[in-house]
Every structure is written in C-alpha cells, then in structure tokens.
C-alpha positions in Angstrom: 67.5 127.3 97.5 65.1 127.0 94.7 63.1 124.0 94.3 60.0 123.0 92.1 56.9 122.3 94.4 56.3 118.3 93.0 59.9 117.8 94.7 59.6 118.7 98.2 57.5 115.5 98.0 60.1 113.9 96.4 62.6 114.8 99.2 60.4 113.6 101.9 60.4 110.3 100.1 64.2 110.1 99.3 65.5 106.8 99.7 68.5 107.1 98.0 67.5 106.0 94.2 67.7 108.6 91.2 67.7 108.8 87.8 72.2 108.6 87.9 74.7 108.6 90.5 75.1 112.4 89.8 71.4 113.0 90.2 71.8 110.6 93.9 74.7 112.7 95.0 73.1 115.9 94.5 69.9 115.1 96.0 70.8 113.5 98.9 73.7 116.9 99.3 70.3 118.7 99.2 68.3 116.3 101.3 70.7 116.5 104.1 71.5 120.3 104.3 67.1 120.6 104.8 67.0 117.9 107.3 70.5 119.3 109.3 69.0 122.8 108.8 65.5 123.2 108.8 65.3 127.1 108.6 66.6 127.2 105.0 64.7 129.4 103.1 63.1 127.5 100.0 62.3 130.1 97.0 59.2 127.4 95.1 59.5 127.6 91.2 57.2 125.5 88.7 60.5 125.2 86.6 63.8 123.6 86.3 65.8 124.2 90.0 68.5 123.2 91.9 67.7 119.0 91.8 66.9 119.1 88.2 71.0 120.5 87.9 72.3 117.6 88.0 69.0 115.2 86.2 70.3 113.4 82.8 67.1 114.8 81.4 67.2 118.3 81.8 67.4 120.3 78.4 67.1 123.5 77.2 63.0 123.7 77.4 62.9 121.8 81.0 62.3 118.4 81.5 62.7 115.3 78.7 62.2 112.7 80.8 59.5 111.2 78.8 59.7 113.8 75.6 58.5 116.8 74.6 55.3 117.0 77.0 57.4 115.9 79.7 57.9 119.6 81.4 54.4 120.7 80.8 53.1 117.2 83.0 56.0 118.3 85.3 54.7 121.7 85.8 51.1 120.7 85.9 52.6 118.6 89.2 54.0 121.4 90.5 50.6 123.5 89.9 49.2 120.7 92.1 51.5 120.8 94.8 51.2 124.3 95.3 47.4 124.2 95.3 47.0 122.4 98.0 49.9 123.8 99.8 48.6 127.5 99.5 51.6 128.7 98.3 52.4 130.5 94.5 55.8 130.0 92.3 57.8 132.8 94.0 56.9 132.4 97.7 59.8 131.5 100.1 59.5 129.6 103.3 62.0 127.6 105.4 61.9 123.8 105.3 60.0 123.5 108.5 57.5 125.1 107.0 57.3 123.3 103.5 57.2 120.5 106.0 54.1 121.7 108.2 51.6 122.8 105.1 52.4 119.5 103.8 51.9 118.2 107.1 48.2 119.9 107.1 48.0 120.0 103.4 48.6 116.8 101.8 48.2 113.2 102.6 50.1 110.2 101.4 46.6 109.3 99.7 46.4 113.0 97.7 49.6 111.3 95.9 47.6 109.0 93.3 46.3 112.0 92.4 48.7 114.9 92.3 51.6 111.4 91.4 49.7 109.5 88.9 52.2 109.7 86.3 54.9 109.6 88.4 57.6 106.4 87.7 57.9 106.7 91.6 54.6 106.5 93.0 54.2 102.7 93.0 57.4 102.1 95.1 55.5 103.9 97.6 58.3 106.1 99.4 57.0 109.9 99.3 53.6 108.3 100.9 56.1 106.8 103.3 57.9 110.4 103.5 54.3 112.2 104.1 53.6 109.7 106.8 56.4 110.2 108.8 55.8 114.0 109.4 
C-alpha cells in the first residue's frame, strides 16, 4: 500500500471525519486493514497515494486543497515526516513499524511544527493518535 508520510499521522488520528463521505469510507477501509493487520507492507511516497484516491481535491498536479501551492506545502509535510522518522520516499516497512519510529520519532508536541498548516491540528486527534502508541 502506498501512502504519503504526513498521513500515517493522519491515520493514527482518524476519528472518522474527512473531507466527503467517499474520502471517510476509504480511509477508514484503509485504517482498519492496518490496525486488523499490522504486517502490511507500506511503500512511503511524498505524492498523491492510495487516501488521496478518493480526496475531492486531488487533480492532475496533486493536491488543491487550498490552490495551487497546496501539493508543494503537502510535500514539504511529508519531507518532515520522513525526517524525523529516518525513512526516504521509496522505503517500505510494515505498519508495526511506521508505528514504532513514530513511536520513538515523533511526539504529539513535534505536530505544531511538522502540522502548522494543517485544518486538523487544532481538533487535536493525531496528538491524540501519537499518544496512544
């Protein structure tokens, strides 16, 4: 499965809320198969992947959730993500590992940071996410 480094904070977090009921359905598909199966293998991208599918603001050149600059604050996200989790767009690693370097990697602090822009951030659910693990 491929998926952009910014979301497996996102999926940590998941509470159920999206951007459409389309978006919902797909992520919580996704978030279910990773928390039933935590060996899935995870090949990390700093692009579109398989949440963004179903996103109402996907287009051609990546994200448009806020315009044009949208996919280049996105991918400066995932840059961040990645950073701190040691890892480079291309690696795969299971879930239960994703979930350990974050784990050792990242606390629900780090988000204001890596988050700022992030429409998300002040309902406070991937720090929630970060503290469970």
């Amino acid at each position: 499965m491929m998926l952009r480094a910014h979301h497996l904070i996102c999926i940590l977090g998941f509470s159920g809320l999206g951007y459409s009921q389309d978006y919902v359905a797909n992520m919580s598909q996704i978030v279910a198969q990773l928390r039933s199966s935590p060996e899935t293998l995870i090949e990390i991208v700093s692009k579109p992947d398989a949440l963004c599918a179903s996103c109402p603001f996907l287009e051609e050149g990546g994200c448009r959730e806020r315009g044009a600059e949208s996919e280049e604050v996105v991918r400066n996200r995932d840059l961040a993500v990645m950073a701190r989790l040691g890892l480079v767009a291309g690696d795969r690693i299971t879930w239960s590992g994703v979930e350990a370097r974050i784990r050792s990697g990242i606390s629900p602090e780090d988000l204001d940071i890596i988050c700022r822009d992030c429409q998300w951030l002040p309902l406070g659910y991937c720090q929630k996410g970060i503290e469970r693990l």
